[in-house]
N, C-alpha and C positions, 0 to 999 in steps of 0.2 A: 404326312402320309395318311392320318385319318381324314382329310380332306377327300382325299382319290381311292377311297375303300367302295365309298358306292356306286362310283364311275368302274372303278375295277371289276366289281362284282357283276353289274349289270351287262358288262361289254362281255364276259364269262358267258353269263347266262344268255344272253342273244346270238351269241355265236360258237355255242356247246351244245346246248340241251334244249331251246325254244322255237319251237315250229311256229313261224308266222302267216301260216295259211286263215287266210279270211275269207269269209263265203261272201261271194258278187252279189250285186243289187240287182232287183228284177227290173225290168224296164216297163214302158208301159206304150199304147197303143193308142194315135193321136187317128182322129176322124178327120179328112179330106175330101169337102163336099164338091163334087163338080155335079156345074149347070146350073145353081143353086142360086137365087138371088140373096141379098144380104138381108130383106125381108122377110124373107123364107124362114132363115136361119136367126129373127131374131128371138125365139124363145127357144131353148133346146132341152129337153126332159133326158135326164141320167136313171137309168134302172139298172142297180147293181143286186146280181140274183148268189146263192150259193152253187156253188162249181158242183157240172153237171147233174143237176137234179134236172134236168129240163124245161126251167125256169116256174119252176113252181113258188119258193123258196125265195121271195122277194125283203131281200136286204137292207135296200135303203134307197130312195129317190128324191130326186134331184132337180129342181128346175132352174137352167141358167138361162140369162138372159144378156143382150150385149149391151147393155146398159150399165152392167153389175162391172166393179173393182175388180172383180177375179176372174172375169174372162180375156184371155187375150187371142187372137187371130190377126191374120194375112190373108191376102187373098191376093192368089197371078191368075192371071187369064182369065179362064173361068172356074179357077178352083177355090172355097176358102179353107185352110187350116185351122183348125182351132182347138187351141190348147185350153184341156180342162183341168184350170192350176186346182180348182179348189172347188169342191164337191159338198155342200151341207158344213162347212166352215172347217173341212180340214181335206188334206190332200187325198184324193183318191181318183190318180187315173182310171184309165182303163187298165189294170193289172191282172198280168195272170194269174192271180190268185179265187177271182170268182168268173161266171157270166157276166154278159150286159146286156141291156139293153138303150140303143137312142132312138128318142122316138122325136119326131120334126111337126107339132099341130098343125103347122100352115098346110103338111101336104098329108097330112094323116097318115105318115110314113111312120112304122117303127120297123128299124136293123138289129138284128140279133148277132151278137159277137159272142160265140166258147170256146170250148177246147181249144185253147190259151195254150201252144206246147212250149215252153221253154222250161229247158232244162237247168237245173241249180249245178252252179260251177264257183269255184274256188281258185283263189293264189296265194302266190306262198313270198310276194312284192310287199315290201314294209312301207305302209303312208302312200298309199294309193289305191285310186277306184277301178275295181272292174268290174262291170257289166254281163249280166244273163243275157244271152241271145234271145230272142223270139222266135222260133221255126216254123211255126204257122199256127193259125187258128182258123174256125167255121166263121163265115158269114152270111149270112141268110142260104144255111145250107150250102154253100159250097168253100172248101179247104182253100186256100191264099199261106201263097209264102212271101211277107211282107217283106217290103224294102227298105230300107232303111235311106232318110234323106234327109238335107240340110231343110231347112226350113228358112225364109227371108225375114229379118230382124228378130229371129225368136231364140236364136244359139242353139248349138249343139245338133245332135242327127237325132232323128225320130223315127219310128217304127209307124208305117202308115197303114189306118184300113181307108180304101175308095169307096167312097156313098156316091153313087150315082144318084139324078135325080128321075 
């Protein structure tokens, strides 16, 4: 019987008294170059700024290259995807948590990404992921309520912004 005391107790205490709400993960916000050649896009500058200061307030930056281990991308038609695993040696997408800025040297482009809206949401599901939405954010001044889409060989759905060129 003292074998089954701490299975007893805990099966008590999970199904009496313990709320298993866990707060969802933020998601983050994948750049989708269309028109863009792969030359274009082979160096790409990350400027992550503090959230709405007007990008005064420069955080950390970043320059990938597709040369580099931690860039991965796709490209259909004329669009490339590119996933930024890893930021100055640790992950930092584009998350709702600051500004950004991507800036492209080959075309002296820089896009301005803020007002990041997702909202922090919660479940009350034991040993599983849930996901923040993304409702919209600014893009070179104007609001986008992103899509959310597979991606080809890269898994899972992604929240897109469109870089035109």
């Amino acid at each position: 019987m003292k074998r089954f005391a701490p299975i007893i107790f805990l099966t008590v205490v999970v199904f009496t008294g313990c709320d298993p709400r866990i707060g969802c993960s933020d998601q983050y916000i994948t750049p989708a170059f269309i028109g863009f050649n792969l030359s274009d896009l082979d160096t790409i500058v990350v400027r992550q700024y503090k959230k709405g200061d007007n990008f005064l307030t420069l955080i950390d930056t970043s320059i990938l290259t597709f040369d580099t281990n931690y860039l991965r991308y796709a490209t259909v038609n004329d669009t490339t995807f590119v996933l930024l695993n890893h930021i100055s040696g640790q992950e930092k997408y584009i998350f709702p948590d600051h500004d950004w800025q991507i800036y492209i040297p080959a075309g002296n482009t820089t896009i301005p990404i803020s007002d990041i809206i997702s909202p922090q949401t919660e479940t009350t599901c034991f040993n599983c992921n849930c996901w923040n939405p993304i409702n919209s954010f600014t893009q070179n001044a104007q609001t986008f309520i992103p899509e959310s889409r597979k991606l080809p060989n890269m898994g899972g759905e992604f929240y897109m912004a469109y870089i035109h060129r």
